[in-house]
N, C-alpha and C positions, 0 to 999 in steps of 0.2 A: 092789872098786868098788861091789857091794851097797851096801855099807854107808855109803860117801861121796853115793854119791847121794840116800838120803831125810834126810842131816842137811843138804846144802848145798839143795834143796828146801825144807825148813823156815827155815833161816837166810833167803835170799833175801826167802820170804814174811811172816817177821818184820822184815825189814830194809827190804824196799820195802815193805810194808805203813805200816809205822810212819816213815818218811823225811820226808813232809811235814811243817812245824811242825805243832802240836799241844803240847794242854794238857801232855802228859806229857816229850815233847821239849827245850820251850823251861822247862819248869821243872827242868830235867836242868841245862840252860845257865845257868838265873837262880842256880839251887842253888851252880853254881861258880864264878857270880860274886859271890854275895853270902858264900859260906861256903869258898869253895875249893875245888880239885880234887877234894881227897879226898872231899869232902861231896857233889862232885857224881856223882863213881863210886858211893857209898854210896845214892846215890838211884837211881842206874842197877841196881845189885844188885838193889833193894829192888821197882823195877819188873820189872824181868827176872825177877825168882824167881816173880812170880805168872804169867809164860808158863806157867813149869811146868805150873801146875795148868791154866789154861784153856787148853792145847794136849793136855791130857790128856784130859780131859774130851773134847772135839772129836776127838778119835782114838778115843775109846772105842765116839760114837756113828758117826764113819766106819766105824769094823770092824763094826758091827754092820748098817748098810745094804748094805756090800759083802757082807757074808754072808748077803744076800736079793737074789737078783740081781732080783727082778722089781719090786725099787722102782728100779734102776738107770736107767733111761731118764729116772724122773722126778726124780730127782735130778741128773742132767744138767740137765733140762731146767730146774729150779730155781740150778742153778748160772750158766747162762746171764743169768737175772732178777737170781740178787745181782752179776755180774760188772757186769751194765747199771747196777746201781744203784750201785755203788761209783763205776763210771764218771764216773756222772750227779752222784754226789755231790762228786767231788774238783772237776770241773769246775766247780759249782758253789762253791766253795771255792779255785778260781783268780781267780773273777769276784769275790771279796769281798776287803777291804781285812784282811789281816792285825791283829789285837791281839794283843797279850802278856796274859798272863794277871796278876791284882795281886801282890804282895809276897809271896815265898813266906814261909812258915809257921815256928816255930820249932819245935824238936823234933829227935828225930834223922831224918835225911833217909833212913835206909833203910826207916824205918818210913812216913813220908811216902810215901815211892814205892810199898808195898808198898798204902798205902789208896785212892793216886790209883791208880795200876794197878787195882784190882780194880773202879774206876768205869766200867772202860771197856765195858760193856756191847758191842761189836762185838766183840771179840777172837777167842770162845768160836765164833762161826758162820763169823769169816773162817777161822780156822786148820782150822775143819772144810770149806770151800770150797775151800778151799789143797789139801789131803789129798785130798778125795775127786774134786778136779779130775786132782791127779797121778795117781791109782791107776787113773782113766778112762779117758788118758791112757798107762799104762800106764808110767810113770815109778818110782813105786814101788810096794810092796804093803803092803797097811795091814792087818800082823800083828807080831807080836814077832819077831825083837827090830828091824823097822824103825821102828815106829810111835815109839817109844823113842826112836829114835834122829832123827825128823821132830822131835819133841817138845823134843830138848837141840838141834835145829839152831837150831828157833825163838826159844830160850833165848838162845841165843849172838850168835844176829843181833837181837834185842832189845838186847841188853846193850852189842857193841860200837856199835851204833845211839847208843843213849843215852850213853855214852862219848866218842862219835865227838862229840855234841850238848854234849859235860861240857868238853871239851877244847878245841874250838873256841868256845866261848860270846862270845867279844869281837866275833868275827867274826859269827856266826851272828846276833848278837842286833842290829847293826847292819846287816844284807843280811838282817833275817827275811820284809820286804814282798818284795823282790825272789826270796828263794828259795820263799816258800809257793808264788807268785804262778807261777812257771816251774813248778816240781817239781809243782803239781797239775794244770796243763797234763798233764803228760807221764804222770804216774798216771793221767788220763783216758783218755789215750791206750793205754796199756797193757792198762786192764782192757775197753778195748773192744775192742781187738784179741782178748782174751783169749774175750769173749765170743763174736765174729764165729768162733772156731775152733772152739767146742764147741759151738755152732749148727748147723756145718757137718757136725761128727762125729754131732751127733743126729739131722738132718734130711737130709744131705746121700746 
C-alpha cells in the first residue's frame, strides 16, 4: 500500500492538474482530429514523457527542503500562496470565453508534444507543490523509491489525461466552452479548499 499511494498521489495531481482545457489538451484532441487517434496518443506520449523530467526535478528539490526541517513551516506557508493563486487563477479562467488554440503543426506529433510540453513553465513548481503538500500532510515520503514512484504516477495521469483528450476530441472540441467553463469553476474550488487546510495545519 506504500507504494500505491505516492503513484495514485502524483497520478491525481497530474490528472486534475492538467483537466481543464488548455493549450496542451485541446491540441491532444485537434492532433486526433486532424491526423487521428494514433497521432493523437503519439502527442500524448510525447507530452507525458516530459512529466518525467519536470516531476523529477520538483522531487529532487522536495527531498531536499524536507531534509531541512526548519524551512518546513515556510514552505507550508508558501504552499498556501501558490494553492490561493492557482485558485485565483482557474477561476479567473472560468470567467473567460474559452479559444482553441490555431491549426496544429506538421511534424510528428510526439515530438510536437514533447516541445509544447516543456513550454509549460508551471509544471516544475506545481508537481513540487503537490509533493511537498502530501509529505506535510503526511501522505507520503519524499525519498526513494517513493519519490519514483510520485514521479511515473504523474506520468501516467498526464498521459491518460491527454488520451482521455485524444479520444474523445469530437466531443470535447464541441462542449470545450462549456467544459473550461464548469471544470475551472471546480479547480478553483479545490485548490481553495486545499489551501483553507494547510492554513489551518500551519496556523491553526
Amino acid at each position: 500500500m506504500n507504494y500505491i499511494i505516492p503513484f495514485i498521489i502524483g497520478f491525481l495531481a497530474a490528472f486534475i492538474g492538467l483537466l481543464a482545457p488548455s493549450m496542451l489538451n485541446m491540441t491532444a484532441a485537434r492532433t486526433s482530429i486532424e491526423k487521428g487517434k494514433k497521432a493523437g496518443i503519439q502527442f500524448a506520449a510525447g507530452a507525458a514523457s516530459v512529466v518525467f523530467i519536470q516531476g523529477f526535478i520538483a522531487v529532487t528539490f522536495a527531498k531536499y527542503l524536507v531534509a531541512h526541517p526548519e524551512v518546513i513551516t515556510n514552505l507550508k506557508t508558501a504552499a498556501i500562496f501558490v494553492l490561493l493563486a492557482l485558485s485565483i487563477f482557474f477561476f479567473i479562467q472560468a470567467r473567460k470565453k474559452f479559444k482553441a488554440e490555431g491549426k496544429n503543426k506538421k511534424g510528428s506529433s510526439y515530438v510536437i508534444g514533447l516541445g509544447m510540453s516543456s513550454l509549460n513553465m508551471l509544471a516544475i513548481p506545481f508537481y513540487l507543490a503537490m509533493a511537498t503538500l502530501a509529505e506535510s500532510k503526511g501522505w507520503m515520503t519524499i525519498e526513494q523509491p517513493y519519490s519514483t514512484i510520485y514521479v511515473i504516477g504523474a506520468v501516467s495521469g498526464a498521459f491518460s489525461l491527454f488520451v482521455m483528450y485524444a479520444s474523445f476530441a469530437d466531443i470535447i472540441a464541441k462542449k470545450a466552452q462549456f467544459i473550461a467553463k464548469n471544470i475551472n469553476y471546480i479547480l478553483s474550488v479545490l485548490f481553495i479548499v486545499l489551501a483553507i487546510s494547510t492554513a489551518v495545519q500551519v496556523f491553526g
